[in-house]
PAZAPA-4460 file (N, C-alpha, C; in steps of 0.05 Angstrom, whole numbers, plus 32768, in hexadecimal, padded with zeros to 4 digits):
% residues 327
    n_x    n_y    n_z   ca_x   ca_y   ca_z    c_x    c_y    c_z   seq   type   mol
   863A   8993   86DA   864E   899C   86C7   8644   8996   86AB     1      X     A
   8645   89AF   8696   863F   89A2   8683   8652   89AB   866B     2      X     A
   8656   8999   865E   8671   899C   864C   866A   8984   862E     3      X     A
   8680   898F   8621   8670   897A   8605   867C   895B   8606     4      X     A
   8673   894B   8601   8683   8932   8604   86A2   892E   85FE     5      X     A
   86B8   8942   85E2   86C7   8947   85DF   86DB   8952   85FB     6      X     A
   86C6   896A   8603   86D1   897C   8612   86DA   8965   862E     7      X     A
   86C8   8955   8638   86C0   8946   8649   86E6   8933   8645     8      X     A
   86E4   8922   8632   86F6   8911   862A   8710   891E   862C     9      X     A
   8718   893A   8628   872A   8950   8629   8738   8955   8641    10      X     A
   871C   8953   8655   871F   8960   866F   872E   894E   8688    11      X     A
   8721   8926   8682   872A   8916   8698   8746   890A   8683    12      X     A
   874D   890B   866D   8768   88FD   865D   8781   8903   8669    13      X     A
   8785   8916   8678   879B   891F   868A   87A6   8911   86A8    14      X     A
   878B   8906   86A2   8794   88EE   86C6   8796   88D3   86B9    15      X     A
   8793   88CE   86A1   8792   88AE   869E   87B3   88A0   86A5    16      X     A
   87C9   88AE   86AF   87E0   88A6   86B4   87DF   88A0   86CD    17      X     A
   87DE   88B7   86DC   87DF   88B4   86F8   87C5   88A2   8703    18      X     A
   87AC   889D   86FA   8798   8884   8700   87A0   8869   86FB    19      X     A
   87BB   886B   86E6   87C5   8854   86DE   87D9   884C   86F5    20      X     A
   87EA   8863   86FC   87FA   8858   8715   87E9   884E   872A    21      X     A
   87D1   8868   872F   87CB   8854   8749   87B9   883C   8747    22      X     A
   87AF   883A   8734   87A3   8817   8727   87BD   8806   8730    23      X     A
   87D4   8804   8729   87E3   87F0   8726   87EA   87F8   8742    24      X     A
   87EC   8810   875D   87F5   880C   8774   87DF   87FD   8782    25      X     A
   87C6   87F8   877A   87B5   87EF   8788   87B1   87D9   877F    26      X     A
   87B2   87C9   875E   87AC   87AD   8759   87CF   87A0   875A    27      X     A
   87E5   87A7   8749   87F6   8797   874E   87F8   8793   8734    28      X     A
   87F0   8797   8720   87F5   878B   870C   87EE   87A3   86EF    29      X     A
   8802   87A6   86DB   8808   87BB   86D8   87E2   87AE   86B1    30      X     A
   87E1   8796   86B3   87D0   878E   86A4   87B8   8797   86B6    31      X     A
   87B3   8790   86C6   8797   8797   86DB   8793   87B2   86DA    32      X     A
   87AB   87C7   86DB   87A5   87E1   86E4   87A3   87EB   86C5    33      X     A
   87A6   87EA   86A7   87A3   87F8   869B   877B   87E5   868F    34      X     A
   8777   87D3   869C   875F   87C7   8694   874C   87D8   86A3    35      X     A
   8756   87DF   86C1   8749   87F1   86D1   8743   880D   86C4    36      X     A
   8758   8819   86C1   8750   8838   86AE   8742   8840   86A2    37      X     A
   8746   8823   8691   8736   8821   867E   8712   8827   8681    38      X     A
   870B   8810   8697   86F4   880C   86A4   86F5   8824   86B6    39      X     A
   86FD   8837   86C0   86FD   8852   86CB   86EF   8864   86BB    40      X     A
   8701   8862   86A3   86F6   8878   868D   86D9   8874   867E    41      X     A
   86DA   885D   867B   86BE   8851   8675   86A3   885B   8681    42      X     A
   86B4   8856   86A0   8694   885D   86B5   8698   887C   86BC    43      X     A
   86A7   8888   86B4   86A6   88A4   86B3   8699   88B2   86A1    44      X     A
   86A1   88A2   8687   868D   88B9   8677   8675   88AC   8673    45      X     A
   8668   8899   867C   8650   8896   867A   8645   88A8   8695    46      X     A
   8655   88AA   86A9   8645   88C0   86C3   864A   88DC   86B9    47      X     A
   8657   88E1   86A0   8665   88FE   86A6   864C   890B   86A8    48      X     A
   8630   890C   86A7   8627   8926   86A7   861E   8923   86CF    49      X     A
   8621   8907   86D7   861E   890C   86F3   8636   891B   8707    50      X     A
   864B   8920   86F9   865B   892D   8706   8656   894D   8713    51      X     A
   865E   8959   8722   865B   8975   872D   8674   897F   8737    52      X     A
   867B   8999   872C   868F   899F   8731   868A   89A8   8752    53      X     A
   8674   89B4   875D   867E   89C2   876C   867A   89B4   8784    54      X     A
   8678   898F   8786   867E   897E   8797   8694   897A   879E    55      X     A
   86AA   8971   8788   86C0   8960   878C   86D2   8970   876D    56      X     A
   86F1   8971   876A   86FF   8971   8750   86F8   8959   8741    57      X     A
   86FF   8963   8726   86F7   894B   870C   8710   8931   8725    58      X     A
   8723   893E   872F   8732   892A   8729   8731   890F   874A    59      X     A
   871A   8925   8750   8712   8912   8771   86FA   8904   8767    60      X     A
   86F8   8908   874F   86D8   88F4   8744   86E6   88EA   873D    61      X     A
   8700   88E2   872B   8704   88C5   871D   871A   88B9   872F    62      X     A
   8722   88C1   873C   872D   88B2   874C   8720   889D   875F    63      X     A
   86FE   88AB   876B   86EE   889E   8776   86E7   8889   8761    64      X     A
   86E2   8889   8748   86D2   8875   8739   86EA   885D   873E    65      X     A
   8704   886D   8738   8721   885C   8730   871E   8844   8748    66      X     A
   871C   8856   875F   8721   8844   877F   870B   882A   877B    67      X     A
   86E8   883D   8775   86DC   8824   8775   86E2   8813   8764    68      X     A
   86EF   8816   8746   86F2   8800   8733   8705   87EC   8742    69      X     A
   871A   87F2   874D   872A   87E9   875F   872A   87D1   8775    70      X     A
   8713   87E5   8788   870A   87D0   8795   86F8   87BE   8794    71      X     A
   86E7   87C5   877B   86DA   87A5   8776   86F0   878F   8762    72      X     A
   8705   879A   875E   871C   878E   8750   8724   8777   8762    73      X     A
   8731   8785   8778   873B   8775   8788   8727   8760   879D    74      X     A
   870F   8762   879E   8700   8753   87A6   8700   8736   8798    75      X     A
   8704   873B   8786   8704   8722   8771   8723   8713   876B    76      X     A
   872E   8730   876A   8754   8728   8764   8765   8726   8776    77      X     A
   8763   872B   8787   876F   8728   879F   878B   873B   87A0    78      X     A
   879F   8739   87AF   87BD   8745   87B1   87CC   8734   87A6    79      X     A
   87E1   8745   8799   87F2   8735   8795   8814   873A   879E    80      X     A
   8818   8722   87A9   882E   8723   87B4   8849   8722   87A4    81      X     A
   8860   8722   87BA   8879   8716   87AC   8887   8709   87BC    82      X     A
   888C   86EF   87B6   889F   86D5   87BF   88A1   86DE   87E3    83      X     A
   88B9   86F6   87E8   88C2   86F8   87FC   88AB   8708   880C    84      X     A
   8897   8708   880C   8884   8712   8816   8872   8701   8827    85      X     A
   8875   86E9   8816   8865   86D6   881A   886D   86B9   8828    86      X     A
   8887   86B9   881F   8894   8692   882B   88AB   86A1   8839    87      X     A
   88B6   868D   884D   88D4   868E   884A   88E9   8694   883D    88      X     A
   8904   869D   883B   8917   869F   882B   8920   8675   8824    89      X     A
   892B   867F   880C   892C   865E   87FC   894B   8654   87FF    90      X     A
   895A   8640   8802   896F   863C   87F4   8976   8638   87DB    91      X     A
   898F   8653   87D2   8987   864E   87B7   8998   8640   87A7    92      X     A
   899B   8623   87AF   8998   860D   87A7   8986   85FD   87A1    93      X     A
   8970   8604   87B4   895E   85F8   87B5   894D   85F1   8796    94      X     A
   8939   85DD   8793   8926   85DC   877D   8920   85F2   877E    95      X     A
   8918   85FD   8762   88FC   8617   8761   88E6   860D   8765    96      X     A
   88D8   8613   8772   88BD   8616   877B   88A5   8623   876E    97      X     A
   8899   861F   8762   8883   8631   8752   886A   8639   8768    98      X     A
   885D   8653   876A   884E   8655   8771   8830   8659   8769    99      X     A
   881F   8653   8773   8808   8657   8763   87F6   8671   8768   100      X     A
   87FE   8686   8764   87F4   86A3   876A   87F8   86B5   875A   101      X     A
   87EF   86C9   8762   87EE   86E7   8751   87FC   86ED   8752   102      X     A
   8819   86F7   8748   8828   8704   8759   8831   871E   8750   103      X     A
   883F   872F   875D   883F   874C   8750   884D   874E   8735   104      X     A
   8843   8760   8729   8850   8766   8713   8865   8783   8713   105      X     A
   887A   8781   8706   8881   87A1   86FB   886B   87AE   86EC   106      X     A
   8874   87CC   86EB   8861   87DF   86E6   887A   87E9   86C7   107      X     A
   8878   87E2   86AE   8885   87F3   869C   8886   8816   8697   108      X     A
   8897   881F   869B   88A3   8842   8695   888D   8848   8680   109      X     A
   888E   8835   866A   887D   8845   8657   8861   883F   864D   110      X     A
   8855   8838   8666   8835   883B   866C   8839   8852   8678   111      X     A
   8851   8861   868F   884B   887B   8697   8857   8897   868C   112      X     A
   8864   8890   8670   8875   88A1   865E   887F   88B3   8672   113      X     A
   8891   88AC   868A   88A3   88BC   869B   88AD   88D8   868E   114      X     A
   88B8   88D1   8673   88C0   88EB   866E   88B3   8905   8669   115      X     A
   8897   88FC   8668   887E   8911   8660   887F   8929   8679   116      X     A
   8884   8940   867D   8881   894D   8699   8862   8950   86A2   117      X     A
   884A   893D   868F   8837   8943   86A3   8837   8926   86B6   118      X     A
   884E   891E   86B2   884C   8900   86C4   8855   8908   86DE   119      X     A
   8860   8924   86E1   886C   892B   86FF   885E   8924   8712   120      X     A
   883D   8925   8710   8831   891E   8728   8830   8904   8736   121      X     A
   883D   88F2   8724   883A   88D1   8726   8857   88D7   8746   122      X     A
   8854   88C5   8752   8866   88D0   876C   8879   88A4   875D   123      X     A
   8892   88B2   8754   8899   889A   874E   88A8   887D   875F   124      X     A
   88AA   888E   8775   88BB   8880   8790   88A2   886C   879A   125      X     A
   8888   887A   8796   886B   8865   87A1   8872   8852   878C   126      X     A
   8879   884B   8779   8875   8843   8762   8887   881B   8767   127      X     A
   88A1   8829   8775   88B4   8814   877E   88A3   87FB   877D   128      X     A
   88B2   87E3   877A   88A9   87CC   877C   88AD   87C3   8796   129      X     A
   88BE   87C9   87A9   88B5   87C4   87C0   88A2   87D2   87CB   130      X     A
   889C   87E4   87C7   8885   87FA   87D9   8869   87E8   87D5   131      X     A
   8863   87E3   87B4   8851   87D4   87A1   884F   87C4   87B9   132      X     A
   885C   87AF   87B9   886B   8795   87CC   885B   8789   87DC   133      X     A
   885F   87AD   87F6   8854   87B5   880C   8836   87B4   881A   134      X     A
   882D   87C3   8800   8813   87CA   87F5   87F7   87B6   87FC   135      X     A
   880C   87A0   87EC   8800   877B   87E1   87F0   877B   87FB   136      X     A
   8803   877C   8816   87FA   876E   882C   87EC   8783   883B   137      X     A
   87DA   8794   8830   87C7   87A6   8847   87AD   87A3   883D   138      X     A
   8796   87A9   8846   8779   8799   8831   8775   87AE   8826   139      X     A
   875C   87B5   881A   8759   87C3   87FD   875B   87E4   8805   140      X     A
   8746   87DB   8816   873A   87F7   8829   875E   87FC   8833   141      X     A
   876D   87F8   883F   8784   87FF   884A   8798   8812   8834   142      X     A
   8790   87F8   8821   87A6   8805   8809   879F   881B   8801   143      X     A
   8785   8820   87F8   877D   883C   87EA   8782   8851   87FF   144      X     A
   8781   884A   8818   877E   8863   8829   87A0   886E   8827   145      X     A
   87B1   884F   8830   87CB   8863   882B   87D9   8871   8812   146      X     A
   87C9   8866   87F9   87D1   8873   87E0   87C6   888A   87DF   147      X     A
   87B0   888C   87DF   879D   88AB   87DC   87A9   88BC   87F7   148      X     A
   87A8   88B6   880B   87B6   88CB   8820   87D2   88D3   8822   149      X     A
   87E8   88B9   881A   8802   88C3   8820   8812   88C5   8808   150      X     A
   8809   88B4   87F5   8810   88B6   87DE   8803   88D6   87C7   151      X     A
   87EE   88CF   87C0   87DF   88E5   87B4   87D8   8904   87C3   152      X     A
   87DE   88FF   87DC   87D7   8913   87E6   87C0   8920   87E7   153      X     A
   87A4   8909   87EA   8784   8912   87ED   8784   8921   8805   154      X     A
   876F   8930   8815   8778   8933   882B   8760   891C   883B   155      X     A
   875D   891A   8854   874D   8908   885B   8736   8901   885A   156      X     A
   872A   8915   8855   8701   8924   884D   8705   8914   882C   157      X     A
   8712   8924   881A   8715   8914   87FD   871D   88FD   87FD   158      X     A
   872A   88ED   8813   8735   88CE   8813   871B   88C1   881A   159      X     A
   870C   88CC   8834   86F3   88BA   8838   86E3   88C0   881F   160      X     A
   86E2   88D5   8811   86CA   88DA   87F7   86D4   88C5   87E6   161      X     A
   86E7   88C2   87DF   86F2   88B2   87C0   86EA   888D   87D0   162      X     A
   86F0   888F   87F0   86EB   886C   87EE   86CF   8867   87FB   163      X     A
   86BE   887A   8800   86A0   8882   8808   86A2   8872   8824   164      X     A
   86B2   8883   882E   86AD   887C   884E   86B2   8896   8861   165      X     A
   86B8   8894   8878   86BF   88A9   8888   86DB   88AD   8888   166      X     A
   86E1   88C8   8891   86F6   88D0   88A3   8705   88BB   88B8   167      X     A
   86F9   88B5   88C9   8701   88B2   88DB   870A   888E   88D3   168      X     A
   86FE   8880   88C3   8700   886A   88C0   871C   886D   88AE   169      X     A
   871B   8882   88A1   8736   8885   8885   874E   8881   8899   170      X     A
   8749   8896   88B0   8761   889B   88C2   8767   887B   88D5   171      X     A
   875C   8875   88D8   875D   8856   88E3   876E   8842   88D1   172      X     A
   8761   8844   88B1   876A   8833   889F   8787   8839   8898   173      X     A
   878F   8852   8894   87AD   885E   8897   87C1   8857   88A0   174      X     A
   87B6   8861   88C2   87C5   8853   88D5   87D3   8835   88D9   175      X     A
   87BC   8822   88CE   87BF   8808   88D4   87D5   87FB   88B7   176      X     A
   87C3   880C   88A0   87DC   8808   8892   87F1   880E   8893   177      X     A
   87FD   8827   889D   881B   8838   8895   882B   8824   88B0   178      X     A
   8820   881C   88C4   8829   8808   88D5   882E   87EB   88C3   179      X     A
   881C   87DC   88B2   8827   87CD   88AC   8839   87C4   8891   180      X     A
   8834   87E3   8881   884F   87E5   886B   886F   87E5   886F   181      X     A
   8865   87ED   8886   8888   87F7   8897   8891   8814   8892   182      X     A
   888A   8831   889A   888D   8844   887E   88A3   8845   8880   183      X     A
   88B0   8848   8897   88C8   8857   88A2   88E2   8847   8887   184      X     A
   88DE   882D   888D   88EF   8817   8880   88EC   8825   885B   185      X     A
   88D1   8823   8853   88D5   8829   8834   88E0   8842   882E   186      X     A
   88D6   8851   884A   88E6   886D   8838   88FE   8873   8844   187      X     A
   890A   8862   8848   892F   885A   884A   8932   8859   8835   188      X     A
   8922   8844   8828   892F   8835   880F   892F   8857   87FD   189      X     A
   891E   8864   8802   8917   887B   87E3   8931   8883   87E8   190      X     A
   8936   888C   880E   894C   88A1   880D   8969   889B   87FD   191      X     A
   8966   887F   8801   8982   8879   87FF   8984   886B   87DF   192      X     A
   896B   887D   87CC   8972   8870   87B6   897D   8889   87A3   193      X     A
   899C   8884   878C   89AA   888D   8781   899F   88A0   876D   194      X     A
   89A3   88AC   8760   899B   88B5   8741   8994   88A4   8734   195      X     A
   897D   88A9   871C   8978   8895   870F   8992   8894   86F5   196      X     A
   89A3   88A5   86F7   89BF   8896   86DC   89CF   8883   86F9   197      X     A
   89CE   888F   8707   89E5   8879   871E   89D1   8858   871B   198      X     A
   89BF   885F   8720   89B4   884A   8722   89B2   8838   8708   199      X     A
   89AB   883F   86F8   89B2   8833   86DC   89D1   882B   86D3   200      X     A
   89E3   883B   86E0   8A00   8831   86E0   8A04   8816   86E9   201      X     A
   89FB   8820   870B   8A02   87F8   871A   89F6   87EC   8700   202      X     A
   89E3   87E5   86F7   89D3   87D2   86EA   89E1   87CB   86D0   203      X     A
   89E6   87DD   86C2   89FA   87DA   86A5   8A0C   87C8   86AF   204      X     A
   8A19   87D4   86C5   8A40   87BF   86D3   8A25   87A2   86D2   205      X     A
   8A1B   87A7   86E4   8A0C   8786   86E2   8A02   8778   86CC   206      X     A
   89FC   8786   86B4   89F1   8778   869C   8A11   8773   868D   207      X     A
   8A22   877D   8695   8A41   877D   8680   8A47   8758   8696   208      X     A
   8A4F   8760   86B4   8A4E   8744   86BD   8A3F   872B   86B8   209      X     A
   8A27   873E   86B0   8A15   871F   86A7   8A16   8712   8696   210      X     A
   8A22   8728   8682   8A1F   8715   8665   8A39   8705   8662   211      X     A
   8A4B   870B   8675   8A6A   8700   867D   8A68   86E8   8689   212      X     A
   8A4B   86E2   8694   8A43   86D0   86B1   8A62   86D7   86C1   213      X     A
   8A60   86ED   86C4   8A74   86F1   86D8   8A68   86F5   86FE   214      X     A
   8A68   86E2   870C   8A59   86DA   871B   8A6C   86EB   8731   215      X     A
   8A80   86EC   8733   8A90   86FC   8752   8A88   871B   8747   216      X     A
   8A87   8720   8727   8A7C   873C   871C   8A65   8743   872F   217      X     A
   8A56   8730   8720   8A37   873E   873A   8A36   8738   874F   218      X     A
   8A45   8729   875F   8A3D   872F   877E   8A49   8748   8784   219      X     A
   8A65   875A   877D   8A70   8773   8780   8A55   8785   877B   220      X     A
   8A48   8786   876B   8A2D   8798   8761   8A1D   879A   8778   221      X     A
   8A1D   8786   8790   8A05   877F   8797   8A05   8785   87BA   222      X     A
   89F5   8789   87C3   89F7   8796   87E4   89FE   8777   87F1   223      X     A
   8A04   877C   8804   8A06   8765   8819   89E9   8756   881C   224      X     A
   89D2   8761   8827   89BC   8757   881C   89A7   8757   8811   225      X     A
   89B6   8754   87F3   89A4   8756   87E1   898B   873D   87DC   226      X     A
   897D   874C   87D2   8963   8734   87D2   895C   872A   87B3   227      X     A
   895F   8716   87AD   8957   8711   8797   8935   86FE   8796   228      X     A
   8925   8700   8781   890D   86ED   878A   8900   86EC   876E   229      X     A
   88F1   86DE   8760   88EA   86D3   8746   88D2   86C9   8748   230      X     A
   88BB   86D4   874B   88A6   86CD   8739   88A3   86BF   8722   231      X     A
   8892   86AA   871B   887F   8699   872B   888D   8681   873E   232      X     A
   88A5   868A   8744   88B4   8676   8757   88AF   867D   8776   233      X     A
   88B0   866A   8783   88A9   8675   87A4   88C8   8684   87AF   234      X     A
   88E4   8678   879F   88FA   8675   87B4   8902   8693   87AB   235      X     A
   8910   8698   87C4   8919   86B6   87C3   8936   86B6   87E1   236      X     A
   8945   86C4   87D7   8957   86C6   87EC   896B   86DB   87F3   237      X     A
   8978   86DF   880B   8986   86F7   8810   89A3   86F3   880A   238      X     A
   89B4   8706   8804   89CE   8707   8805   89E0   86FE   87ED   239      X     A
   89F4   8708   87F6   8A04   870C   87D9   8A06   86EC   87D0   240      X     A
   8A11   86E3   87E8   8A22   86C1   87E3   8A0C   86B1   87E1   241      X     A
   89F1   86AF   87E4   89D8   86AA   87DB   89D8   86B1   87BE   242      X     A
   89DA   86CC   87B4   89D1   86D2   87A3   89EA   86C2   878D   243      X     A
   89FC   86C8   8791   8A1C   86B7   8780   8A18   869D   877D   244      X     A
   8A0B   8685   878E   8A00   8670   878B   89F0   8661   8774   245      X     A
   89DA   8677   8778   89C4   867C   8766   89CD   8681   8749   246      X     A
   89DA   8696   874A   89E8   8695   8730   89FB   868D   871E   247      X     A
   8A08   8678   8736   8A1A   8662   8724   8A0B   8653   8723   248      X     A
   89F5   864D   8722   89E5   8635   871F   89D4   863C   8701   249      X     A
   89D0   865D   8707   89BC   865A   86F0   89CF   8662   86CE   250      X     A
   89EE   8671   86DC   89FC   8663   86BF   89FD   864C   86B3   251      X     A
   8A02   8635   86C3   8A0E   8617   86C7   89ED   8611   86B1   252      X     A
   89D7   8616   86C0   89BD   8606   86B2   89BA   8612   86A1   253      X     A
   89BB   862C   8696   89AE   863E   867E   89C0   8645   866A   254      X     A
   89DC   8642   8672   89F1   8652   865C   89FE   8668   8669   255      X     A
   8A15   8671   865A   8A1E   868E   865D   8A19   869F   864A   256      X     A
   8A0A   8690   8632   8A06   86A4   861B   89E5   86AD   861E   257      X     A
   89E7   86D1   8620   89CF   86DB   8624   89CF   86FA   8615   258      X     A
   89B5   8701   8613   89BA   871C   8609   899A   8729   8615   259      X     A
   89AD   873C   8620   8993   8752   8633   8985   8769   862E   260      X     A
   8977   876E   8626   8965   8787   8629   895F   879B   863B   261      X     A
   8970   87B5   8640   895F   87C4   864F   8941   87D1   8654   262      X     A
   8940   87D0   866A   891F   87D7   8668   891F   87E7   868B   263      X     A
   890F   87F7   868A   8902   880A   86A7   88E8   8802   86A7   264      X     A
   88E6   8804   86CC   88CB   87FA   86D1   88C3   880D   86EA   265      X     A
   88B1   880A   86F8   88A2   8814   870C   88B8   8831   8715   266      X     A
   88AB   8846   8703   88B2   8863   86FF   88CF   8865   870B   267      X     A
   88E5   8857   86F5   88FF   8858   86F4   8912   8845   8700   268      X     A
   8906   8827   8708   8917   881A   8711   8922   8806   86F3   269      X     A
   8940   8804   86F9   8951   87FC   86DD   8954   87E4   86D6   270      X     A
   894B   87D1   86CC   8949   87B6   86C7   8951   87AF   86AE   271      X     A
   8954   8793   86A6   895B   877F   8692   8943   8768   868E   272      X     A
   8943   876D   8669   8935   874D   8666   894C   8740   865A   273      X     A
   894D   8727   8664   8967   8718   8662   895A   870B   864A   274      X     A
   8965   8700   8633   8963   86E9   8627   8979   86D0   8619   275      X     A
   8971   86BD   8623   897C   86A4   8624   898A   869B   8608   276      X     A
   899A   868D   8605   89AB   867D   85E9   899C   866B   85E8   277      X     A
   8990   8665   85CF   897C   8651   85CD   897C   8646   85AA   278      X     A
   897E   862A   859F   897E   8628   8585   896F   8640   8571   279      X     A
   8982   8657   8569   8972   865B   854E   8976   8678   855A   280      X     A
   8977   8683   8577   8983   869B   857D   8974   86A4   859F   281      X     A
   896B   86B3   85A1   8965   86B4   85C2   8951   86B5   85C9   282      X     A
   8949   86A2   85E3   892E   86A2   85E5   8926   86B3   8609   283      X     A
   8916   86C8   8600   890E   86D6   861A   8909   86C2   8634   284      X     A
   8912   86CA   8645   8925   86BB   8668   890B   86CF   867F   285      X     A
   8918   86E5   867C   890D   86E8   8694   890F   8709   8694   286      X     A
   8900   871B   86A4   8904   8738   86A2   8910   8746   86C6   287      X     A
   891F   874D   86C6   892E   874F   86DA   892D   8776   86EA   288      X     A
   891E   876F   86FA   8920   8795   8707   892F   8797   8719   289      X     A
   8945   87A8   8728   8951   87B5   8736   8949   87C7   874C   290      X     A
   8951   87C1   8762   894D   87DD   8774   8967   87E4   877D   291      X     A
   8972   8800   8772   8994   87FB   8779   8990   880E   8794   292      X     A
   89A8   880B   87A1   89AA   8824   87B5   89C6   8832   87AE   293      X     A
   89CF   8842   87BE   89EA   884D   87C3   89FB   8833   87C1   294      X     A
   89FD   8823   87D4   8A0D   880E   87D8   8A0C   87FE   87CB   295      X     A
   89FB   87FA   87B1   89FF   87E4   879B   89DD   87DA   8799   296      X     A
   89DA   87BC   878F   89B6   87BB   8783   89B7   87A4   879B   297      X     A
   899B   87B0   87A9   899E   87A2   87BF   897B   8793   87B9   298      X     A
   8979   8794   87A6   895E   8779   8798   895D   877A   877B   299      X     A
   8955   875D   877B   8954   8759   8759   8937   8748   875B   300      X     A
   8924   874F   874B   8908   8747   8748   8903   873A   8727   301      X     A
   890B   8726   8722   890F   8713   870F   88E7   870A   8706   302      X     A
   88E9   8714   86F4   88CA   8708   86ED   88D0   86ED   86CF   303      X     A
   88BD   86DE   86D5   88B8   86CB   86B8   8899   86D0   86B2   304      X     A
   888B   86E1   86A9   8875   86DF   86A6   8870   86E8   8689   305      X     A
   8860   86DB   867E   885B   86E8   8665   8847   8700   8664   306      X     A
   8835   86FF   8677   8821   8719   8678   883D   8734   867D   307      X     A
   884F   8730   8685   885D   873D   8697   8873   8747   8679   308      X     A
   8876   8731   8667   888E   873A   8659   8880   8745   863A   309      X     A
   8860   8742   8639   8850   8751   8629   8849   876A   862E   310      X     A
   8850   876C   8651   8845   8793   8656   885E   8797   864F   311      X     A
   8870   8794   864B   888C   87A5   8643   8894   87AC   8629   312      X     A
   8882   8793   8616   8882   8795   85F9   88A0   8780   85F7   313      X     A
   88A8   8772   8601   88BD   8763   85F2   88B7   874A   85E0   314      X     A
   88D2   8748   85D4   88C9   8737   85C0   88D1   8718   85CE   315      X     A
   88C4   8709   85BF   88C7   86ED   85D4   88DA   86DA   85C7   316      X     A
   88E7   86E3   85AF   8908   86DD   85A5   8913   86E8   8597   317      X     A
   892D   86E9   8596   893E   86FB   858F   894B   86E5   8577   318      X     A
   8954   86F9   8565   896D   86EC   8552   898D   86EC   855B   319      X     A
   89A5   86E6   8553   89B6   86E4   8560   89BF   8707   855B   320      X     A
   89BA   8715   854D   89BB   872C   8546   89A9   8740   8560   321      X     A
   8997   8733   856E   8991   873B   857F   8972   874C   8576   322      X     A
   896D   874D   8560   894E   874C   8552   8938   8740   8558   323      X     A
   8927   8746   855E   890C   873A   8567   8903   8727   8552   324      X     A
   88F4   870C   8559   88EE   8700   8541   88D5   86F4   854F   325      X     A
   88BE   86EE   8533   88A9   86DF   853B   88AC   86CA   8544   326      X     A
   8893   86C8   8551   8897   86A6   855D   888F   8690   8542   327      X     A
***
């Protein structure tokens, strides 16, 4: 192929979204996958004149480079989990527990500017933080096969090309994955998830109860078993009267005075960054994602991370006016 370096730069700028989703379906971490792109694009245009069109599409060559940047990623970085993936369910009474791991991150709306219509191809239901979750626990080779085959829709010849293996080995790796994601189970969850204004509704009633610490408020919001779980903490647990525990506890220690931020994450799920009453005005708490269903929000994925509350762009205190202020 030969084209001018402009022309070249023109031609692959149209996938850097969708390489970005599947960077972060395959590392976990929405910092790792735009570092990856990055290093995609890099090693692309230094090969662009080794490219050929009439091997593979532009867009089955960078996805191959994407996969390998990927998998030598995870050789080094390993998966990353979340709480209930990994331990037991906690009493949540119990001490918090810190863990010492990677653990998943949300993916922010606007690293994938949703509203753009060339983002249609991004499949946003893969995107879920449970699906993500899922993902953690299949090895590298597993993961890419079920993203590029069931997700992206490679067909199997282009799935062995992009991870440079066979057919027959892709079909093996598939299998063993889509058995241990559970599919049947996640894509319950898609069916039975609301509109994204319904879904942003439950969440508003929950941010109006919250700032009320109205504690019988949000258990009504909330499915029978809902799952709540908090990163970098190990404890995580099911159910409402679990979850109502939890949260008279964390009025009682933190205050009832708070003021929240909306924010969307992993292609439309509706979340809150909470922040805390603290001398002088509010100090950022924690960033909070949702998975609602029909029947109310049946998980809440509570992060404290600062890598986590820098991909979102928040400010790390507020004035009582609710203004961002330097540190």
């Amino acid at each position: 192929m030969t084209m001018t370096e402009d022309g070249f730069g023109r031609k692959i700028e149209p996938f850097r979204r969708e390489l970005l989703a599947y960077c972060y379906r395959m590392l976990g971490s929405a910092h790792d996958a735009e570092d990856l792109v990055q290093d995609t694009y890099l090693r692309a245009w230094r090969a662009r004149e080794q490219y050929d069109d009439t091997r593979s599409s532009l867009r089955t060559w960078l996805y191959r480079i994407a996969t390998n940047v990927c998998l030598t990623a995870l050789e080094v970085r390993g998966s990353r989990p979340l709480p209930s993936g990994l331990v037991g369910p906690s009493d949540p009474l119990g001490p918090l527990v810190p863990g010492e791991h990677a653990w998943l991150q949300p993916l922010p709306d606007s690293l994938l500017d949703v509203s753009d219509p060339a983002g249609a191809v991004i499949d946003r239901s893969s995107l879920r933080l449970a699906f993500v979750a899922a993902l953690q626990h299949l090895s590298a080779r597993q993961r890419g096969a079920l993203i590029l085959r069931d997700v992206l829709s490679f067909s199997a010849s282009e799935t062995a090309a992009i991870l440079g293996t066979t057919v027959v080995s892709v079909n093996s790796s598939l299998q063993r994955a889509r058995t241990r994601v559970g599919e049947a189970e996640v894509q319950q969850d898609r069916v039975s998830e609301p509109a994204a204004a319904e879904q942003r509704a439950w969440v508003e009633r929950y941010m109006r109860a919250f700032e009320l610490a109205d504690v019988e408020g949000l258990k009504r919001l909330l499915t029978e078993d809902v799952l709540m779980e908090m990163p970098p903490m190990l404890n995580w647990f099911i159910g409402r009267g679990s979850y109502g525990l939890f949260m008279d506890w964390v009025f009682a220690a933190a205050g009832t005075d708070w003021l929240l931020q909306e924010v969307t994450a992993n292609g439309g799920q509706p979340g809150f960054a909470a922040y805390q009453r603290v001398a002088g005005g509010y100090q950022l708490h924690t960033l909070q994602v949702f998975t609602v269903t029909a029947e109310g929000i049946s998980r809440n994925s509570v992060f404290q991370d600062a890598e986590v509350f820098a991909a979102f762009g928040l400010a790390t205190r507020l004035d009582s006016a609710g203004q961002g202020r330097p540190e």
